[in-house]
N, C-alpha and C positions, 0 to 999 in steps of 0.2 A: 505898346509895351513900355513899362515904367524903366528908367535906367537908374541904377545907385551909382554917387558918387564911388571913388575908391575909397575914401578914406570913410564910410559910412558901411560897404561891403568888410573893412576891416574891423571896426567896429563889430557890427552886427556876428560877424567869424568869432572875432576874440570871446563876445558876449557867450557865443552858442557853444565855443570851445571849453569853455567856463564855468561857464554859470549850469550847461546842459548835465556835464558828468556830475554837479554836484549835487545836481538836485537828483538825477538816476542813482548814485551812491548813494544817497539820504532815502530815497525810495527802496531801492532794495536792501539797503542794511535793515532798515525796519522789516520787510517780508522775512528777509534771511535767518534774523538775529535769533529766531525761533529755532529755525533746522538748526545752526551754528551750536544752541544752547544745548540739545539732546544729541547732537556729534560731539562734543566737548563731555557731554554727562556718559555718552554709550563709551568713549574711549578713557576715559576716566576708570567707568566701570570696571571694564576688560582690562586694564593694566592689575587694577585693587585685586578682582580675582585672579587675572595670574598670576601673581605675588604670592595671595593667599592659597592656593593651586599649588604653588612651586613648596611654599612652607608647611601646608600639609602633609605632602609626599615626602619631605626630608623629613618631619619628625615620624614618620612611619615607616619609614625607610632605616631612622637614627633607631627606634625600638626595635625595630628586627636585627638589625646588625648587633645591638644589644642581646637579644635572645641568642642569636646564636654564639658568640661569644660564651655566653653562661651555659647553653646546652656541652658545651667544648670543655668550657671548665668542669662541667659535671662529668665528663670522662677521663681527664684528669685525675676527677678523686676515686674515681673505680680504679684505676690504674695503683692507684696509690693503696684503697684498701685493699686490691687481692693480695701485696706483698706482708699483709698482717697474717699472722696466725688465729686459728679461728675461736678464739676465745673472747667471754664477754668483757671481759676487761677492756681490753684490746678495741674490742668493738662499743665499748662503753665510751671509752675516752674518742673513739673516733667522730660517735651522734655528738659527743659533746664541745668538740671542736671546729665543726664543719654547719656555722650559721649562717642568717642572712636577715635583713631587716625586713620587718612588714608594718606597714601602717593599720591599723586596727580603729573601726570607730567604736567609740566607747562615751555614753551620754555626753551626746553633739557632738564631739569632737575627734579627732584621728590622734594616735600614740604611736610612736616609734616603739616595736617590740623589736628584739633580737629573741630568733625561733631558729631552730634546727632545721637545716635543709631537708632532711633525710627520715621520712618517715619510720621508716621499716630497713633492718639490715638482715642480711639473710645468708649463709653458707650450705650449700646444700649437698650432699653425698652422691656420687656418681648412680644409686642408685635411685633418686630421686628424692629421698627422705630428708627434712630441714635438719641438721647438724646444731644449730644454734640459730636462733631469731630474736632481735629484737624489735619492740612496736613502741615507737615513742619514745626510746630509751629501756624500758621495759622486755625482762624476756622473758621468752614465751616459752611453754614448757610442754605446749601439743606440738609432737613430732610430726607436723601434717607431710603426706607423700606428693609433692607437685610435679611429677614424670606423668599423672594425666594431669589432662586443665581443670576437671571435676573437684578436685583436690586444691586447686590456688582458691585465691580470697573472692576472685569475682565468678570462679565456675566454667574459666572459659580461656583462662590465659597458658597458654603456652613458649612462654620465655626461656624454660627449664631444657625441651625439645632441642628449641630454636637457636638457643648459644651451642649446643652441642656439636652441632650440625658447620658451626662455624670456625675455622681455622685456629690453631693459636696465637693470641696478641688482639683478634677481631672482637671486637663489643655488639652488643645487643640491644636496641634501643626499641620499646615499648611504646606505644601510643597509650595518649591516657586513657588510663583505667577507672575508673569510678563509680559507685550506684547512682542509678539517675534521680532526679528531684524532680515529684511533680509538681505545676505551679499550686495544686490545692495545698501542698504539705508548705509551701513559701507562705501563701496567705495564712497559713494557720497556726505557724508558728514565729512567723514574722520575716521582714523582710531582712533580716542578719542572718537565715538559716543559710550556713554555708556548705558549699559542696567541695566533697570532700573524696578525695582523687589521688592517683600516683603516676609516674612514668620510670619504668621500670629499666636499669642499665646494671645488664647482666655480662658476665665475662669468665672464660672457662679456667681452671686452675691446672697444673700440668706441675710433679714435680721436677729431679733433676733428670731420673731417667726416660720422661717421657710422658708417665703413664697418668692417668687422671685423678684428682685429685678430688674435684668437687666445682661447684660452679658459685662464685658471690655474688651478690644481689643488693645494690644499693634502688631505695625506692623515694623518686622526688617527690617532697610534697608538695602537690597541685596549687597551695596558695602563693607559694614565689615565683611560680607560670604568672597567677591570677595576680600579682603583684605589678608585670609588668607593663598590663592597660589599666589597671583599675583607676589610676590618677590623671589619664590622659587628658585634657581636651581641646579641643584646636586651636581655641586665644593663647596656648602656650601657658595659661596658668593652673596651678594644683588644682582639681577638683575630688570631693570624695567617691565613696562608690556607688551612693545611693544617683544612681544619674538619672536626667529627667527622660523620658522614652518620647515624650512630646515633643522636647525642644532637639531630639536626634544625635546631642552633643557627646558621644561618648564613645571609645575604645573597646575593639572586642580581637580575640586569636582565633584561626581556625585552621584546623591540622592539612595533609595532603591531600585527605580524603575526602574535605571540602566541611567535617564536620565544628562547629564550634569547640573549644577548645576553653578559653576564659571570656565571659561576659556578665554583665550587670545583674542581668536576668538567669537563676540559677538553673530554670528550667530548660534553658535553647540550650545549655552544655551537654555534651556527648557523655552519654552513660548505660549501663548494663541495667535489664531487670533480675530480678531473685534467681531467675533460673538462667543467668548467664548470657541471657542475649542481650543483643545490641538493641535499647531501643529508637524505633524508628526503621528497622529493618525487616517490619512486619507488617501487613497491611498497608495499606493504601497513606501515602505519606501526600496530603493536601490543606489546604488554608485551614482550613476549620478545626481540624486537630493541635497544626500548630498556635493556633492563636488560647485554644483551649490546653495548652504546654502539656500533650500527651507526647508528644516527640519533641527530641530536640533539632536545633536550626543547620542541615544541610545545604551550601551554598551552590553546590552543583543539582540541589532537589528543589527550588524555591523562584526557578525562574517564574513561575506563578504569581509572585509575589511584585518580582523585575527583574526583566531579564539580562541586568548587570550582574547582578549576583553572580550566576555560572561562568558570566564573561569574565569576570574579577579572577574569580577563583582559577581560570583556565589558564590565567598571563602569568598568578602567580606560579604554578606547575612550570613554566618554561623560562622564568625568572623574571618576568616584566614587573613592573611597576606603573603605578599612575592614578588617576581620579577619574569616578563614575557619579553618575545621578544617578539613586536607589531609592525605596521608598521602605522605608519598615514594618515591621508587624503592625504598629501601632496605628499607622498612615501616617508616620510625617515623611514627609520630601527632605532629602539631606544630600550634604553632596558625604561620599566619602572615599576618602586617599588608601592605597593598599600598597602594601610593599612583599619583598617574598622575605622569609627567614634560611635563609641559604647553608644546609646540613644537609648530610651523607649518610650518616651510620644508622645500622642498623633496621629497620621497616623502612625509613625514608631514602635510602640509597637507589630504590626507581627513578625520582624525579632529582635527588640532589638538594631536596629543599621540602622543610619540616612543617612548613607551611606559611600562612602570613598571618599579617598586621594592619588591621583598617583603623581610621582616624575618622569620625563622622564629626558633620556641623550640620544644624539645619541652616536652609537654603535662604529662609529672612532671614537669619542672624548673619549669615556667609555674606549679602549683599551690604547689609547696613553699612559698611565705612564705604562703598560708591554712592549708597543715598546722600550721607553726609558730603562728602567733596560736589555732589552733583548739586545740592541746596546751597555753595557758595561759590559754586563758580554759576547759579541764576541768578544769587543778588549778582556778584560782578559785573555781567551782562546789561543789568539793568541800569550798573553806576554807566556803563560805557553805551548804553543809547542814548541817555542826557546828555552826556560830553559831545556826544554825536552830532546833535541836535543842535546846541549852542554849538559848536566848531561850524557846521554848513554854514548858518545864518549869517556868522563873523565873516567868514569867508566869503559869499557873495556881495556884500558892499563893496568890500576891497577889492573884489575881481571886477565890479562894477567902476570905477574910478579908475582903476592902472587901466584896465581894458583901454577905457576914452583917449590915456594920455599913450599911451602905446602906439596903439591904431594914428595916432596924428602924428608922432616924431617919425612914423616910419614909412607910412603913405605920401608926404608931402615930398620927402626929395626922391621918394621912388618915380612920384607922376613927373616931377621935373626933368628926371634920367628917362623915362618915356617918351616926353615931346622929344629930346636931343635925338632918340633912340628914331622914331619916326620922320624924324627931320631927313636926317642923315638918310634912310632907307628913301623918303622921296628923291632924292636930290640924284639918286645913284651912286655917289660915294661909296668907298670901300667901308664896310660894316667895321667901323672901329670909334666911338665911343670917347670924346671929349670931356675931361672933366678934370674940375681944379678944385682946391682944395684938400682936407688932410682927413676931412672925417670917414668915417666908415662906407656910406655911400660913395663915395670917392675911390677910395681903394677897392668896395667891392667893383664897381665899373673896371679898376683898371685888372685888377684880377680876370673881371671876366674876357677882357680883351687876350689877355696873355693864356688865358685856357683855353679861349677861343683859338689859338695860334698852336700852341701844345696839343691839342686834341685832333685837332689836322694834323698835325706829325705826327702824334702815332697811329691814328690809322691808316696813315699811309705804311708808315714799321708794322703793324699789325697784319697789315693784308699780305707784305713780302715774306716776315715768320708763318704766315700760318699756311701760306704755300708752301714752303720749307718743310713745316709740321707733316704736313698732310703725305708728303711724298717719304720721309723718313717713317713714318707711321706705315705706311702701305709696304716697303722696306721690313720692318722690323717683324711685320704679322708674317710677310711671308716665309722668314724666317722661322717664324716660329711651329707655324704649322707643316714645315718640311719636316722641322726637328722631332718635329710630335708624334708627325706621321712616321719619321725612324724608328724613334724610340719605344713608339707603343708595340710596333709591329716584328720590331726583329724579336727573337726568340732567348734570345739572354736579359738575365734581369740587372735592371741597373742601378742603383745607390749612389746619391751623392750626400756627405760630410761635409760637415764645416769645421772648424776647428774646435766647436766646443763638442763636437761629435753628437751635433742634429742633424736630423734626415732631414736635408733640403730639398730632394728630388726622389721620386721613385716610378717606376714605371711600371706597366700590368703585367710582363711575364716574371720581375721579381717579386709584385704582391702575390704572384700563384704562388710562385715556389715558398717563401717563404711564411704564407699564408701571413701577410697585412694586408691591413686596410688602409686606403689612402687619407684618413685621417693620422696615420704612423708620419708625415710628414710633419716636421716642426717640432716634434717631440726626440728624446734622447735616444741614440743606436738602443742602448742595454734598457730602456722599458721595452720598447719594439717588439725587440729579439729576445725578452726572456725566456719564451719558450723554447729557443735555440740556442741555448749555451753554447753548442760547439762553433756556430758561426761566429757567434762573439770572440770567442775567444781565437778564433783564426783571424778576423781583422785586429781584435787588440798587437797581436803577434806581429802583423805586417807593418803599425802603426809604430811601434815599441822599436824596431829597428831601424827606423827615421826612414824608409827605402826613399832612395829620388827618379827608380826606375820601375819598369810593371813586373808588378812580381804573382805567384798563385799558386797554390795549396788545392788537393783534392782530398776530400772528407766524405767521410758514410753518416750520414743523418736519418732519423726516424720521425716519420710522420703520421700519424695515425695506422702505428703498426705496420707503415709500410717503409721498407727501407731505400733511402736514396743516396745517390752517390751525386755529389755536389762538387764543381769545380770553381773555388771563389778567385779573384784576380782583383788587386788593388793597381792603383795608381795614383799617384799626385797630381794634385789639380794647378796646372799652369794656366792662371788666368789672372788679369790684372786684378789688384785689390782683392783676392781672395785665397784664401788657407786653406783648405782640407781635402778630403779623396774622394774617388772616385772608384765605387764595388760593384764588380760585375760578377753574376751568379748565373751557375748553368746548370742545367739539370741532366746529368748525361746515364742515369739511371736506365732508359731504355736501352739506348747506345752500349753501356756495361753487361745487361740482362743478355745483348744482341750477341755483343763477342762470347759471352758466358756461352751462351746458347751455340753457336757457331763451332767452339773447342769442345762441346762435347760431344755434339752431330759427328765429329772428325773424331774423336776419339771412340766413341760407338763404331765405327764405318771401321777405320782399324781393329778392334778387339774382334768386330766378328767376322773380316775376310781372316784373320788368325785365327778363331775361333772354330771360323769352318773347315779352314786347312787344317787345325788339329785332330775336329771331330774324323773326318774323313780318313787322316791317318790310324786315329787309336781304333775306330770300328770294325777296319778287319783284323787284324789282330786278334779283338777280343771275341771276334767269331768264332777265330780259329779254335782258342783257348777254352770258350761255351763247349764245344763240340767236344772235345779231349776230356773236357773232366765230367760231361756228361756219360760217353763212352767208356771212363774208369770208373764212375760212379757202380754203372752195370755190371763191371766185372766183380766187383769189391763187395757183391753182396750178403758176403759172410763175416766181414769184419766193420760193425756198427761203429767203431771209434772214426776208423780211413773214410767210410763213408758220412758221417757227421761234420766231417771237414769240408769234405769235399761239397757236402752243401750251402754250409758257412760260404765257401768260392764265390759258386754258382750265385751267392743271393750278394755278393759285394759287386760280381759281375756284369749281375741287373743292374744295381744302384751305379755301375757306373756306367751303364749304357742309355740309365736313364739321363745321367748329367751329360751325353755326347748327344743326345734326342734335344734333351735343353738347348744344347750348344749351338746344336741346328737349325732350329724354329729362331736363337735369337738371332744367330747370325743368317739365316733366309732373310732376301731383299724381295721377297713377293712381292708385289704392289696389291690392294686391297680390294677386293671386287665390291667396287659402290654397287649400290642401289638402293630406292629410296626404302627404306623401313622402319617402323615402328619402334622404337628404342625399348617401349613401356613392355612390348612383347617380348621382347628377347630379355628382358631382365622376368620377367614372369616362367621363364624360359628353363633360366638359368635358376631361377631361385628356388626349382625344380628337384633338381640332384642338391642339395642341401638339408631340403628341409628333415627329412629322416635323420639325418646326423644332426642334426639343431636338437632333436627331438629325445636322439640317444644319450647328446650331452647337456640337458637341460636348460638349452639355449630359450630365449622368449623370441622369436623372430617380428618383427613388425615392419608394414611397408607403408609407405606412402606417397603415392603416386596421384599427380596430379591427371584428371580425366581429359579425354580428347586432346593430347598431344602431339604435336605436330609429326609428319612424315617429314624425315632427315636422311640425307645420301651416307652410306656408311657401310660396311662388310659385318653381316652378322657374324657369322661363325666368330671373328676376332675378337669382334664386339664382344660377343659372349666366353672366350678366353680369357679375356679382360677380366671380366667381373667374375667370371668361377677363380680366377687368382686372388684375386680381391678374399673374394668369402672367403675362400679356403684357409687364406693366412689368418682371418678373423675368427675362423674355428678354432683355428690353433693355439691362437692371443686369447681366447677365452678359457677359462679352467673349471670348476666346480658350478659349473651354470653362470647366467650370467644374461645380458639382452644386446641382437643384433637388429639394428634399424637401418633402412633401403629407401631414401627419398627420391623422389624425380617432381620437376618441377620447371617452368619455363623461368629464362631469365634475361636479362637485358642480350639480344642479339643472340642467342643460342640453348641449351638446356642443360640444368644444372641437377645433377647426382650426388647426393652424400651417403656413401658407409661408415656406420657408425658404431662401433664394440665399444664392449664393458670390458675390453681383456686387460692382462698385464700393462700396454702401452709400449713406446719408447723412447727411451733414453734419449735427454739433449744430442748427445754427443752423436748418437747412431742414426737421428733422425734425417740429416742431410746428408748423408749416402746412402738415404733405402734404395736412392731409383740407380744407383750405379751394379752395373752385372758383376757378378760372383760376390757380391758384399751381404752378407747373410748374418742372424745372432741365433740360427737354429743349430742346433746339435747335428742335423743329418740336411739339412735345408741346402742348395746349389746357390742361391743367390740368384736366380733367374727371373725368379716370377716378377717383383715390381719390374725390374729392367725390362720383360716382354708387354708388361702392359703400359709402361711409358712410352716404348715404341707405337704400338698399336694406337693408344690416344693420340700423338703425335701426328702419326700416318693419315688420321681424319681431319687434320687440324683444329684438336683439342689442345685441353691441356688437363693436368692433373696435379694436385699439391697434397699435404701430407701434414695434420695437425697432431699431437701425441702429447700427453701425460701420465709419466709414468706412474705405473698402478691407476689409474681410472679409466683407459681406455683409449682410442685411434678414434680420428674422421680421416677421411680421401676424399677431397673432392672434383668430380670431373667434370667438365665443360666443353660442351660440344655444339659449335657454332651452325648456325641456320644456311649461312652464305649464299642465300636466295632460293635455299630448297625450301619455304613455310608455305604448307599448303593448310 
């Protein structure tokens, strides 16, 4: 095996270090310089077209904010003519003062004309007959009737209807009106044949007292619409109207309805035939008609064509804006930009918007300024692989020559400081490195000896701290997952503050309660909590008094409809180098529901050992008293007045033997005779005795019960007490007919019951004492029945709640748990 000197190995290194990248950079700049050239030419592209993207879309964006604008001002001046009196005078100086410019081409070239906005003025008589009309300035002296549309100018318009119908002060805005053009009548009487059109802005007249006056009718003329694309075209420079259909380059309007509105082509505009219809709204609307200009261009009809079109048209309806690839009648490929024209009144008040504004270019003219950038950043490329070329070649000479002297100034006293280095390691000597002298080899030797020395010391420091580490660390973890395991697991939720009032800490029973996510740390209390105003605002409260002790506040909060009672408790955070609090939140909503529930088991338990002490009192008595005026009744039977009283008695006597029968059943402490039974039976049972009085008072009864329903431990008879209380109050709650609905159905852990009327309802106020005994809003009613059938559900361990709106009707819903009877 051959050996290289060292300073020949460094050589050879320096050479390979060198001279190798230069020549792999020279190599692959030339493979590269190709992809580099069409990455530099594709992102070139993409900047030029989104530029020209972004520029499109503002000027078609700048023209519709313009249209709208000018539809605004045209209500304006309706505004302005109804305060005229309807005379031609009047209306003479109004056509004469209300113009607008249009550019007109006239042999080769375009003329600024000043034209009258306003084709047609019109005042019409509440009974629909024209009062005065002028046409052009011109008036007209045929009284025509337009209260039908047969009667308006196009056979079909109903404007006259339409404002009537409408409030006063509210305007009326017409979609354009116009006879259609067919493209034969363009060809044959030339391409100047203009179409000729209104958009009608109608508005009702009312005088001082009220009463109607007439309705005025200013009518735009169609070519200050057509004014507003006719110049458009995407280089941002004037062009006229005769535009080229090949090159794509030109502006067009289309209404909500998706139909064309102003374009080039007089044939694609939206217009009526003779007899009033719209054409294009007959027959089969496909390419070959319209390339043959039998209809005009609908953009929601033409996805045939590209299915941009509809898409365009759809953004503008909901206000978007932006650039599509579309292809034209003609077949050229364009890109073109839409924007929406954003109006309210009158037909367009659907959508809020009168329609839009496209800006087309074709697609070679739209790339050309990226052709051109991309043709001069290829020459550039090519100046910079010469340079290229010449730089490596310079380059390796030179790296040729330094290499040599390189390699020798730094290999000769390195191999000298090796023989010393190897001397010394034969001899056994302590590894340390003689050397005299000032230059760099020199100082690096003695360098190395002193790092050699430094490097022992600290690994010997590094192995005593990292034992230190290790045990502080084993320390710190376990710390931390005591704390964790506290905090996660106890039942109060916790919050910690910092001073700037970031959630530094949260744990999992206060993300339940207050419904966050554990991304809520690090972010501000009030985003967290904006859902909870009122916690906020009981910590702001705690915060705002500076407290330095534990302080807490109990609040009722609502959470998804359900109400909870929330006990928050602050405290200041005593810890070194830190500022802020420390929120603990509890949920004692059960716990409140418990005692709630507890005080009125006790308060039931009371009413009805009094309840029954009373009944048992008043029932003999009123025995006694039945029998007495029954036995005068008898005698009295020749004076019909004494005995008509005496029956009156007898029937208050019922009624109040019936409230001591109430009084009895509530206050009996039976206990329930379980056994297992069918729920769906006993409600089929019960729904029994009702249905004839459902039937009497034009009730709709409906049930529905879910099939094969589990057997449930429970006491029919009560069971079915229950529910005949129920209907019977929903018989009553209902009046002039009306519908009772009877659901059953399983439900998480037991089975869920809804009754459901169409009756009267109840009142907020009365709803939270229906289930308390003797609380009634009936005329003759005891107040017993919910109170016996809260007992009852109770007694099974159900439960029952109570939903109501006044005037639409009551639910009840009961729930009656499985508790391991599901068979």
């Amino acid at each position: 095996m051959k050996f290289y000197s060292l300073h020949k190995k460094v050589l050879i290194a320096f050479l390979a270090l060198s001279l190798f990248p230069l020549g792999v950079l020279g190599f692959y700049a030339a493979r590269n310089l190709s992809a580099v050239e069409q990455y530099l030419r594709k992102s070139a592209s993409s900047a030029l077209e989104a530029q020209a993207t972004r520029s499109l879309v503002l000027s078609a964006q700048t023209v519709a904010d313009t249209v709208s604008i000018f539809l605004r001002s045209v209500e304006n001046d309706l505004n302005s003519f109804v305060l005229l009196e309807p005379k031609e005078a009047e209306y003479r100086d109004f056509y004469d003062r209300h113009r607008g410019t249009v550019r007109i081409w006239d042999n080769g070239s375009e003329k600024l004309h000043d034209l009258p906005l306003y084709s047609e003025l019109a005042f019409i008589s509440p009974d629909g007959t024209e009062m005065i009309r002028l046409i052009d300035g011109v008036p007209a002296y045929d009284r025509r009737n337009v209260a039908a549309p047969g009667g308006t100018t196009y056979k079909s318009e109903d404007y006259f209807a339409r404002t009537l119908e409408l409030p006063d002060g509210e305007v009326y805005v017409s979609r354009v009106s116009g006879w259609f053009i067919h493209k034969n009548e363009v060809e044959k009487n030339g391409a100047d044949t203009a179409y000729e059109g209104v958009i009608r802005f109608a508005r009702a007249v009312y005088d001082e007292s009220g009463s109607l006056k007439g309705v005025a009718v200013i009518s735009l003329d169609h070519m200050h619409l057509m004014e507003f694309t006719r110049h458009i075209s995407p280089d941002g420079k004037d062009s006229s109207r005769k535009a080229s259909y090949e090159s794509a380059d030109y502006s067009f309007m289309f209404d909500d309805e998706g139909w064309i509105i102003t374009h080039p082509k007089q044939w694609d505009i939206r217009g009526y035939n003779t007899d009033g219809t719209l054409t294009g709204t007959r027959g089969e609307y496909n390419a070959a008609r319209l390339q043959a200009g039998d209809i005009p261009f609908n953009l929601f009809k033409t996805g045939f064509i590209h299915e941009n079109y509809p898409a365009a048209a759809a953004d503008v309806l909901k206000g978007g804006k932006g650039v599509v690839d579309v292809t034209n009648v003609g077949g050229s490929r364009k890109i073109m930009a839409y924007a929406p024209i954003r109006y309210s009144s009158g037909v367009y008040s659907a959508h809020g918007v009168f329609g839009g504004v496209t800006i087309g270019a074709e697609i070679s003219r739209f790339h050309m300024p990226a052709v051109k950038i991309s043709d001069v950043i290829r020459g550039e490329l090519d100046k910079f692989v010469s340079s290229m070329a010449i730089f490596i070649s310079i380059m390796a000479v030179a790296v040729l020559a330094v290499a040599y002297r390189l390699s020798w100034s730094i290999t000769n006293p390195i191999e000298r400081l090796n023989l010393a280095i190897k001397s010394v390691t034969r001899d056994g000597a302590v590894p340390n490195v003689d050397v005299s002298g000032g230059d760099e080899v020199a100082q690096l030797t003695r360098s190395f000896n002193d790092m050699a020395r430094e490097l022992e010391n600290r690994r010997v420091s590094l192995m005593e701290s990292m034992q230190k580490l290790e045990a502080s660390r084993e320390a710190v973890i376990l710390e931390q997952n005591f704390k964790t395991t506290v905090f996660e697991n106890i039942e109060t939720g916790i919050l910690t503050l910092d001073k700037d009032n970031r959630i530094t800490f949260i744990n999992k029973p206060a993300m339940t309660i207050l419904r966050l996510a554990k991304t809520a740390e690090g972010g501000l209390l009030e985003d967290a909590l904006e859902h909870k105003p009122e916690v906020i605002s009981v910590i702001k409260e705690f915060q705002s008094e500076g407290r330095t002790k534990r302080w807490s506040r109990y609040i009722d909060s609502e959470d998804g409809g359900r109400n909870m009672h929330l006990r928050i408790a602050g405290l200041p955070m005593v810890m070194e180098h830190a500022d802020g609090n420390i929120i603990t939140v509890e949920d004692l909503t059960e716990r409140v529901g418990l005692r709630k529930q507890m005080a009125r088991m006790d308060r039931f338990a009371s009413m009805g050992r009094l309840s029954a002490g009373l009944a048992h009192e008043i029932r003999n008595p009123l025995t006694g008293i039945s029998l007495m005026l029954d036995d005068l009744h008898d005698r009295l039977l020749k004076n019909d007045a004494d005995r008509q009283l005496i029956q009156r008695s007898l029937k208050e006597i019922e009624r109040l033997e019936g409230l001591v029968d109430g009084l009895l059943n509530f206050a009996s402490a039976v206990p329930p005779k379980l056994r297992m039974a069918n729920i769906a039976d006993i409600l089929s049972d019960t729904l029994f005795f009702v249905k004839k009085q459902c039937e009497r008072q034009r009730i709709v009864l409906e049930t529905d019960v879910e099939p094969e329903l589990p057997m449930i431990s429970l006491d029919p008879d009560k069971i079915k007490q229950a529910f005949l209380n129920l209907l019977t109050n929903a018989l009553d709650a209902i009046k002039n007919g009306g519908s009772l609905r009877i659901s059953a159905k399983r439900a998480e852990g037991g089975i869920e019951l809804i009754f459901s009327d169409t009756g009267m309802g109840i009142s907020p106020e009365d709803l939270p004492n229906i289930f308390e005994p003797f609380y009634t809003t009936k005329a003759e009613g005891t107040g017993l029945g919910l109170a016996i059938t809260h007992n009852i559900v109770s007694e099974h361990g159900g439960k029952i709640e109570a939903e109501s709106r006044q005037g639409t009707g009551s639910r009840f819903i009961l729930f009656f748990p499985f508790e391991g009877n599901l068979k």
